[in-house]
N, C-alpha and C positions, 0 to 999 in steps of 0.2 A: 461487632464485626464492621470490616471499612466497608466505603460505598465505592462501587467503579466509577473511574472515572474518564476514563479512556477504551479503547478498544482496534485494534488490529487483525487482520488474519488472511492466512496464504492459501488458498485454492488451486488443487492442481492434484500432476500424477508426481511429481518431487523429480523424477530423472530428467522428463523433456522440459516440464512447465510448471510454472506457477503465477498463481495471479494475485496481486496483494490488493486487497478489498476491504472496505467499509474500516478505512482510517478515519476515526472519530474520539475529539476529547471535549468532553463538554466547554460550554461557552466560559465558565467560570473559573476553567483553568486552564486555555487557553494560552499562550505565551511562556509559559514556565517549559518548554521543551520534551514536553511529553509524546508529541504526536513525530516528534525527531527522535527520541530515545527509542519508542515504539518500532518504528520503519528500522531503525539500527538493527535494533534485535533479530529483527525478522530477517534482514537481510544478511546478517551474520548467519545465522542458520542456514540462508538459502549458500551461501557462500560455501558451509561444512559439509555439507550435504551435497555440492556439486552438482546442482542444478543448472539448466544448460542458458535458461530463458525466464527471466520476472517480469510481469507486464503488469500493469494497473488504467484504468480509465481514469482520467483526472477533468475534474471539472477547471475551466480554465484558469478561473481564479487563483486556483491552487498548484499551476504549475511549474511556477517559480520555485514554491516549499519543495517539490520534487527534482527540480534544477539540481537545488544547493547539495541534494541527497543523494548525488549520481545516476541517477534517472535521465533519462535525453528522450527525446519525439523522435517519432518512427512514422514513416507512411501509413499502416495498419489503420483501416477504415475497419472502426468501432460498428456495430449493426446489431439491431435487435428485433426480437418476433413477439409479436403478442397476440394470443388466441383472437379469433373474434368474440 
């Protein structure tokens, strides 16, 4: 059986919102266009589906790869809680 080597997935209620998370392809295949075929897919579906709103958190680095992917910056301050 093959080994994964990639990983995507969309978070949400599908009408108002989703949120595409934990886009990861391992380091060793890396360039070969997987983690663009990935977002494709996902966004097509968001697309069929008629979703109103896709968001993702982007580490800066990585925000060019979401540039070329139609994804644009938004105002929306990111905020998180952690128990004590």
């Amino acid at each position: 059986m093959g080994e994964a080597v990639g990983m995507a997935r969309l978070v949400g209620d599908v009408t108002m919102y989703l949120l595409l998370v934990d886009v990861a392809v391992r380091p060793e295949h890396q360039g070969a266009g997987l983690g663009r075929r990935m977002v494709a897919d996902l966004t097509g579906w968001v697309a069929a589906h008629g979703t109103r709103t896709t968001m993702l958190l982007a580490d800066p680095t990585v925000v060019p790869f979401y540039k070329k992917l139609g994804f644009s910056m938004t105002d929306v301050c990111a905020m998180k809680y952690r128990p004590a």
